[in-house]
KEDREN-11800 format. One record per residue (C-alpha): residue in three letters; chain; z, x, y. Coordinates in pm, whole numbers. Example, Ala and Ser with C-alpha at 12.3 -4.5 7.8 and 13.67 -1.06 7.14 Angstrom:
# KEDREN-11800
<r r="ALA" c="A" Z="780" X="1230" Y="-450"/>
<r r="SER" c="A" Z="714" X="1367" Y="-106"/>
***
This chain:
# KEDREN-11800
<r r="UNK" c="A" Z="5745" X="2345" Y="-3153"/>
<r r="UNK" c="A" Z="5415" X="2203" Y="-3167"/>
<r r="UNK" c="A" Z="5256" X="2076" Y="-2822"/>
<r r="UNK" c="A" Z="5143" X="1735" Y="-2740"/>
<r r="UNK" c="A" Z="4775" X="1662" Y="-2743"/>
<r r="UNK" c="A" Z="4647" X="1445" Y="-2451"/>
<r r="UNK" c="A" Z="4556" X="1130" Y="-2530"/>
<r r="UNK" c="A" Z="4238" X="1137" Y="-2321"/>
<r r="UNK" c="A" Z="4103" X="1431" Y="-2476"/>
<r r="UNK" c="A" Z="3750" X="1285" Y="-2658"/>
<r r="UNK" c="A" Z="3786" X="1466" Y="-3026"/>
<r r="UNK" c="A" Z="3431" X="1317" Y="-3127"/>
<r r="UNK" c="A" Z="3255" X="1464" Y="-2902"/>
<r r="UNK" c="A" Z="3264" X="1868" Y="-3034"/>
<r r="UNK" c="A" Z="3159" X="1717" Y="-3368"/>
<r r="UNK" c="A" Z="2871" X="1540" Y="-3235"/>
<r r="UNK" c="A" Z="2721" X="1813" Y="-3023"/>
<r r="UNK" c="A" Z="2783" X="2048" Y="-3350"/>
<r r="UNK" c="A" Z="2618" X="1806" Y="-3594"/>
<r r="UNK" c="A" Z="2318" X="1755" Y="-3339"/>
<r r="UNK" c="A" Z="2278" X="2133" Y="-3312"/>
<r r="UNK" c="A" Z="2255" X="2120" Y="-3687"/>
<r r="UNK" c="A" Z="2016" X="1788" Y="-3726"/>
<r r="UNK" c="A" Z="1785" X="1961" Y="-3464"/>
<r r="UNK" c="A" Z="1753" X="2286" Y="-3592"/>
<r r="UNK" c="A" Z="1476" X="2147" Y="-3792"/>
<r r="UNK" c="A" Z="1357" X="1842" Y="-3570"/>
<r r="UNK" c="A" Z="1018" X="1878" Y="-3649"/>
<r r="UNK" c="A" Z="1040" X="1838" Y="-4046"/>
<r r="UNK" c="A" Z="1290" X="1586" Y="-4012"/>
<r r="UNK" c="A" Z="1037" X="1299" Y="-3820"/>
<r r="UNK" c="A" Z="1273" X="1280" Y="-3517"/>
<r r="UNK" c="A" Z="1256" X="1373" Y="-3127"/>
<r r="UNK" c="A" Z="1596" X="1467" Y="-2940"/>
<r r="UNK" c="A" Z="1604" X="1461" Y="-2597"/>
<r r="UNK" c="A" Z="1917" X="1649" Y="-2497"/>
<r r="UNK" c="A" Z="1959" X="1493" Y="-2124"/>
<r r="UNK" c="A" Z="2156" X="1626" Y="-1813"/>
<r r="UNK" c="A" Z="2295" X="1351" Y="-1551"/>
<r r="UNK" c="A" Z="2460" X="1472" Y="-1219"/>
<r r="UNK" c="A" Z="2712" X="1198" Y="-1083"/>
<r r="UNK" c="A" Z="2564" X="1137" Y="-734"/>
<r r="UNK" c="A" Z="2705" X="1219" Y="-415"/>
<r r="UNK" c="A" Z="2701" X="867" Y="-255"/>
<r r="UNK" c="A" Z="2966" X="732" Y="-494"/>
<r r="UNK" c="A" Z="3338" X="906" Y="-418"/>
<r r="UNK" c="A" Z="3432" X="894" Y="-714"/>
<r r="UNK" c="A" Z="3092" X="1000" Y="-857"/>
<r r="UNK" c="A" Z="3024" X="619" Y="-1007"/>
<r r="UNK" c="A" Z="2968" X="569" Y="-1374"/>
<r r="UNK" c="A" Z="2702" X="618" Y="-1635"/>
<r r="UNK" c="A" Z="2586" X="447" Y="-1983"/>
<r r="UNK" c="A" Z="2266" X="398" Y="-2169"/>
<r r="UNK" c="A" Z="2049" X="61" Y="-2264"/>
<r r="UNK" c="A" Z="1949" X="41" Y="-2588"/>
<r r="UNK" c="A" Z="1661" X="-64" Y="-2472"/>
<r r="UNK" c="A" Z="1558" X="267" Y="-2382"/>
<r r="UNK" c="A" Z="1223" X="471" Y="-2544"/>
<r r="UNK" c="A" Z="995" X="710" Y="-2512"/>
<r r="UNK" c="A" Z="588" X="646" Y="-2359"/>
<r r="UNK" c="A" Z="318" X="855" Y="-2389"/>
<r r="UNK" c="A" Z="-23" X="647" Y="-2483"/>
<r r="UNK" c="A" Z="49" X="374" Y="-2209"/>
<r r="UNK" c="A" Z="-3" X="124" Y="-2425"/>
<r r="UNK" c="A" Z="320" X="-58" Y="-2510"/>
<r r="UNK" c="A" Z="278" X="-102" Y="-2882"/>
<r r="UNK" c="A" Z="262" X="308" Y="-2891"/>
<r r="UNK" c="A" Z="586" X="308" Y="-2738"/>
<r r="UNK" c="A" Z="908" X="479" Y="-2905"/>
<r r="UNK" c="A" Z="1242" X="261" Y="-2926"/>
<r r="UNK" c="A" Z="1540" X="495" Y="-2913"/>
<r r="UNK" c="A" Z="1722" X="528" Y="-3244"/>
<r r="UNK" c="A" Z="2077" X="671" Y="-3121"/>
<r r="UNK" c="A" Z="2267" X="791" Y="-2832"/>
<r r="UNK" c="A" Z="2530" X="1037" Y="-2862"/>
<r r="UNK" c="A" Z="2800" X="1085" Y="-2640"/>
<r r="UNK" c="A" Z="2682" X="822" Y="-2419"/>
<r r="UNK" c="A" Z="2817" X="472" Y="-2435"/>
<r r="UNK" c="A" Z="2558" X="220" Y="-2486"/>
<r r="UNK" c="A" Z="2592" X="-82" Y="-2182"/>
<r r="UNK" c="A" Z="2771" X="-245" Y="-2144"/>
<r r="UNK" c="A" Z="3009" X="1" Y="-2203"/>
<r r="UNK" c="A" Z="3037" X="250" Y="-1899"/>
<r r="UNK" c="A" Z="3168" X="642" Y="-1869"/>
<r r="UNK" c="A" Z="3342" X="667" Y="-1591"/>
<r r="UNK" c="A" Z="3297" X="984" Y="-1377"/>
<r r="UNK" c="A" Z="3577" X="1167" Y="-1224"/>
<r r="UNK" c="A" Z="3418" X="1305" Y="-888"/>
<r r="UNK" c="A" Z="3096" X="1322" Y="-723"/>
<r r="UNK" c="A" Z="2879" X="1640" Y="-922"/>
<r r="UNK" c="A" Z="3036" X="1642" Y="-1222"/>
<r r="UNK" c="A" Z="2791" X="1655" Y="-1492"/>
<r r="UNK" c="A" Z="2769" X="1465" Y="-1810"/>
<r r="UNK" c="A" Z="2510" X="1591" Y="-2101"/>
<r r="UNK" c="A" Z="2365" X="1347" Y="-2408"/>
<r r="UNK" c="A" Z="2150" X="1302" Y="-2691"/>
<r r="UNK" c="A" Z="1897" X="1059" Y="-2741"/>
<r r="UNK" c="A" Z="1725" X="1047" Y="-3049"/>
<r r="UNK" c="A" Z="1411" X="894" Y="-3078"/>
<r r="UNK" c="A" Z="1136" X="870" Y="-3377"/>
<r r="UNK" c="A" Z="898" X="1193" Y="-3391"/>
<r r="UNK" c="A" Z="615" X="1191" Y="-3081"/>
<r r="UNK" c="A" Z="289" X="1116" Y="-3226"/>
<r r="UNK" c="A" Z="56" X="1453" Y="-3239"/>
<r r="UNK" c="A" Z="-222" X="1304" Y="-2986"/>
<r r="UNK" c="A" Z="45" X="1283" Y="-2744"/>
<r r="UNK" c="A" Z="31" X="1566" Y="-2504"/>
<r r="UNK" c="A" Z="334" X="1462" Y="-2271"/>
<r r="UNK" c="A" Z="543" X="1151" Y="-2207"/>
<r r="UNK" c="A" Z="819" X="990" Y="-2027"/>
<r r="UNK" c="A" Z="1134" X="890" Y="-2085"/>
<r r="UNK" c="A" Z="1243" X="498" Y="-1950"/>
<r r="UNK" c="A" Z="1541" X="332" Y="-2005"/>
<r r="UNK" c="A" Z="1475" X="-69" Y="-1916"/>
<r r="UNK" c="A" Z="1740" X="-228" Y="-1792"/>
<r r="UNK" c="A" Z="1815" X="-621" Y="-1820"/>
<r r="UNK" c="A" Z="1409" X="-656" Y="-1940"/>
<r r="UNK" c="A" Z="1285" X="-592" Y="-1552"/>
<r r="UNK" c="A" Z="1441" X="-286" Y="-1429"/>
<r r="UNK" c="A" Z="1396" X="87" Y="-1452"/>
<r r="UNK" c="A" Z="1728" X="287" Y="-1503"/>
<r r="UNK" c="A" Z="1699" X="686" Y="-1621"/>
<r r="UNK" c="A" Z="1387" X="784" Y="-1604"/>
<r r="UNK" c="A" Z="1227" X="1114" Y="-1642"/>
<r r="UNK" c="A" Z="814" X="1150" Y="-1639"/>
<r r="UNK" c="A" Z="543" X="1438" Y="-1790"/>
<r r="UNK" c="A" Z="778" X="1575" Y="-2059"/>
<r r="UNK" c="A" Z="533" X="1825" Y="-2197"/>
<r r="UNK" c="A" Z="550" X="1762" Y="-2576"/>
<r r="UNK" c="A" Z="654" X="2091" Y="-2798"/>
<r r="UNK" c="A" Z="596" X="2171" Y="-3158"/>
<r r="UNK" c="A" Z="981" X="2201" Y="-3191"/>
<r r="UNK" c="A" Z="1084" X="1802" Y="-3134"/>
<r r="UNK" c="A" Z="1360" X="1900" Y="-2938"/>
<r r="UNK" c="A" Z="1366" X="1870" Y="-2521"/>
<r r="UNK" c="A" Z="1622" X="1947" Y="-2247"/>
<r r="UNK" c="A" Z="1567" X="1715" Y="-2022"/>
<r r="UNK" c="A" Z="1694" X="1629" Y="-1645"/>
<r r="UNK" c="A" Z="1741" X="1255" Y="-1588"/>
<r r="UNK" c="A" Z="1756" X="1094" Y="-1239"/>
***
């Protein structure tokens, strides 16, 4: 007797994180930057709150806002307004971002997600940039 599959269970997401090990293996000659991001749900929320991603999100390293890199895809993260929902304060949720490859004269950068044109959301600053094009990355 076969057994029942739950209906929750989120069967994209294996594939993703197996296809993104295999896209990143070779970030470098492939013109792309992944940022594969940690988010702890915070403590002041009882159920631990909820988390997405703007698409207005990129990558800074020049300070000069033309120089800035718009984010090309986020995986297993909805994009607002969509939300993930988390279960309990702690739990942990990882992503990808993808991003276009960091310019060479770049010797760090941050990571901003704008929210609503005005407002900061994830953040994480001095990324030290690698020759590899691929970052683990804490976000806050």
């Amino acid at each position: 007797m076969e057994k029942h599959k739950p209906t929750n269970v989120n069967l994209i997401e294996p594939i993703s994180n197996l296809l993104i090990k295999n896209l990143s293996a070779n970030a470098n000659e492939s013109g792309y930057t992944y940022l594969h991001c940690v988010y702890a749900a915070k403590n002041k929320y009882i159920n631990g709150g909820w988390i997405n991603i703007w698409p207005t999100t990129y990558l800074s390293g020049s300070g000069k806002f033309l120089d800035d890199l718009e984010m090309i895809q986020a995986v297993n993260i909805p994009v607002a307004p969509k939300k993930f929902h988390f279960a309990q304060q702690g739990q942990v949720k990882r992503f990808t971002l993808i991003f276009p490859a960091i310019p060479k004269d770049w010797t760090d950068f941050c990571l901003v997600e704008l929210v609503n044109d005005k407002n900061i959301g994830f953040k994480s600053r001095k990324i030290r940039r690698n020759d590899t094009g691929i970052y683990n990355v804490f976000v806050e």
